[in-house]
C-alpha positions in Angstrom: 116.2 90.3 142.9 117.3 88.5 139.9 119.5 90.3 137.1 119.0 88.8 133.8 122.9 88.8 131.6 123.4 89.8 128.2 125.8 89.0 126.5 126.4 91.4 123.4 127.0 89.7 120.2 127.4 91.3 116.6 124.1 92.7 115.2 124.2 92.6 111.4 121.0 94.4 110.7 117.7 96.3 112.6 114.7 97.6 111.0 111.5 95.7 109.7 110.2 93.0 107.6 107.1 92.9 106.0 105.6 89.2 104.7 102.8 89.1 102.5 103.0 84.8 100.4 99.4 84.9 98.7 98.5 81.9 96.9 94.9 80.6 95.4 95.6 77.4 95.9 95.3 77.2 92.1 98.7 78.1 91.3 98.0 81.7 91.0 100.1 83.5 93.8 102.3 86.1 94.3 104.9 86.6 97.1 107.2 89.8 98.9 109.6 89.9 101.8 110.6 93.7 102.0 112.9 94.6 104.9 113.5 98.3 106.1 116.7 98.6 107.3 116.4 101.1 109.7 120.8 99.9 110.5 123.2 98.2 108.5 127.1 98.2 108.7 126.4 99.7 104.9 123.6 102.4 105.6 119.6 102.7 105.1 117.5 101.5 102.8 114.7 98.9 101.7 114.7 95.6 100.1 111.9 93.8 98.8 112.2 90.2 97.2 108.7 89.8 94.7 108.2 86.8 92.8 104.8 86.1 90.6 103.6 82.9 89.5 103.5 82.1 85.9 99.9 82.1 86.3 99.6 86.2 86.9 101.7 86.6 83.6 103.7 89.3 86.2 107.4 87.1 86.0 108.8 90.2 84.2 108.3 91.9 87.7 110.2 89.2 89.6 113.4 90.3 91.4 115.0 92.3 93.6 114.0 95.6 94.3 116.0 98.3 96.3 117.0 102.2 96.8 120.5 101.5 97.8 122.6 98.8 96.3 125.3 99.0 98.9 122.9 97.5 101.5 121.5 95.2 98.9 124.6 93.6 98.6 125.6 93.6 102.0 121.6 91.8 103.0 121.8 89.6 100.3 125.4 88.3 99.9 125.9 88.0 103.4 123.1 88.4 106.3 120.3 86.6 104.2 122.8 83.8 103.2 123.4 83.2 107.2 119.7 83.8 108.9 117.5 82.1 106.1 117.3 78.7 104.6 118.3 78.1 101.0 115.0 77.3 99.9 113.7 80.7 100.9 112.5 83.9 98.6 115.2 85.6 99.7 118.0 83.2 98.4 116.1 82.0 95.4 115.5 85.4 93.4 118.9 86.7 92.8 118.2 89.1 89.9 117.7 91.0 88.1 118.3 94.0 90.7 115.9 96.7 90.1 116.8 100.5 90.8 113.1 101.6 92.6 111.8 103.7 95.7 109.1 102.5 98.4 106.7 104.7 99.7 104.5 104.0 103.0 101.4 104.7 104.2 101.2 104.2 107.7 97.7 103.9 109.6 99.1 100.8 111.5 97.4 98.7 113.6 94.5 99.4 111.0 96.4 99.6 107.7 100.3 99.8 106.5 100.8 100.1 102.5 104.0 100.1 100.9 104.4 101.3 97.3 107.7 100.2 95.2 108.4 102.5 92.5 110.0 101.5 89.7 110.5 103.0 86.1 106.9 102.6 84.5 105.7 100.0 87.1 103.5 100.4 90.6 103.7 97.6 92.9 101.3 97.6 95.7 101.1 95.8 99.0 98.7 96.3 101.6 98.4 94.7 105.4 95.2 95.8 107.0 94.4 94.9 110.7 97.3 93.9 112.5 96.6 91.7 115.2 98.3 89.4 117.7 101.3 92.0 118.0 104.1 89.5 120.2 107.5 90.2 121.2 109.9 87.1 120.2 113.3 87.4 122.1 116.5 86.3 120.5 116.4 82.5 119.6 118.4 80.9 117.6 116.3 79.2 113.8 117.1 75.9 112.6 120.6 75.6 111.8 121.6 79.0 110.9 124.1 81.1 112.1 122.3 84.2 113.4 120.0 84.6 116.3 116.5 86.9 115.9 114.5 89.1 118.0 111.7 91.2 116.9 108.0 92.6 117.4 105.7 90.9 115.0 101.9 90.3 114.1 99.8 88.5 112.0 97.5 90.6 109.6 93.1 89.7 108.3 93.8 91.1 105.1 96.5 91.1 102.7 96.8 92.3 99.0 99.3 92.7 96.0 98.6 94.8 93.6 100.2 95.8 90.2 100.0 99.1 88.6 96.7 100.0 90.7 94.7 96.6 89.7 94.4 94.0 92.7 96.0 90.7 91.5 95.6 88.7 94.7 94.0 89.2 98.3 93.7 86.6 101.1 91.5 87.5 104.1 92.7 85.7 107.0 89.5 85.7 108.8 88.1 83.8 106.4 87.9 79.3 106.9 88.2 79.7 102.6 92.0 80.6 102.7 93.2 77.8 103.6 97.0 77.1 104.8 99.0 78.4 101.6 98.8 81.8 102.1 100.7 84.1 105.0 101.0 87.5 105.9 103.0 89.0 108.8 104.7 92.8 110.0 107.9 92.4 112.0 108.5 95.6 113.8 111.6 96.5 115.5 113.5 93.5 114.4 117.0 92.5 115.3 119.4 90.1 114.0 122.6 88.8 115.7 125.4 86.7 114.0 126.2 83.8 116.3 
């Protein structure tokens, strides 16, 4: 019998992250990356990194949204900066920093919606279908200094909406959509510093 070593290294962060990049391919899109962190050196909490194209007339929404600032911080000055490249959502929108709540609706593998909350606004984002759920052990990305593991799945349908009112939905199932939109759910996901 074979016994398989570990060897422990620092985890900076568990919990999910939720994808959902939706483009037209006419320069109408609108993008989130929300992570659950279910552990943190700083606490609990979510995160959520939404950008709109100038198209949607949304950019007023664009930011960073979150229910506690502590983790925030901790995600975006220090774990995001190591595990992602620069060019990425979550080191491109920096502010402003918006005070909200998220809300889920859980009927996973057919449906997960999460609702951010914020003053006067409702942002919606809905995964229906997941499919093609994979384990990923720890690997290391690029040349970053963090290492990954996680449960993840593609999704057929994806939409963002805005106060109630659909502003863009991909169906992956479709040949139409092309290769500029991309929706995922990362379950149970790990990250290690190197």
């Amino acid at each position: 019998m074979q016994v398989e070593h570990i060897v422990m290294k620092k985890i900076l962060w568990s919990g999910e992250h939720l994808g959902a990049y939706l483009w037209d391919g006419k320069e109408m899109g609108a993008e989130v990356s929300l992570y659950r962190v279910i552990w943190s050196p700083e606490g609990t909490g979510f995160i959520a990194f939404i950008r709109f194209s100038e198209k949607t007339k949304l950019t007023a929404m664009n930011g960073i949204y979150t229910d506690n600032k502590k983790v925030s911080d901790y995600m975006t000055s220090y774990v995001l900066k190591k595990g992602k490249p620069p060019d990425n959502i979550v080191n491109v929108i920096s502010f402003p920093i918006h005070n909200a709540v998220c809300e889920r609706k859980n009927n996973l593998p057919c449906s997960l919606v999460e609702e951010i909350i914020n003053e006067d606004n409702l942002l919606g984002f809905k995964w229906h279908g997941l499919k093609g759920l994979k384990y990923y052990k720890p690997e290391k990305k690029e040349n970053l200094s963090v290492s990954y593991s996680f449960l993840a799945g593609k999704v057929n349908v994806a939409e963002i909406y805005v106060q109630n009112k659909l502003i863009l939905r991909t169906d992956f199932n479709s040949t139409s959509h092309g290769t500029v939109s991309t929706a995922f759910i990362g379950l149970s996901e790990i990250w290690f510093e190197d």
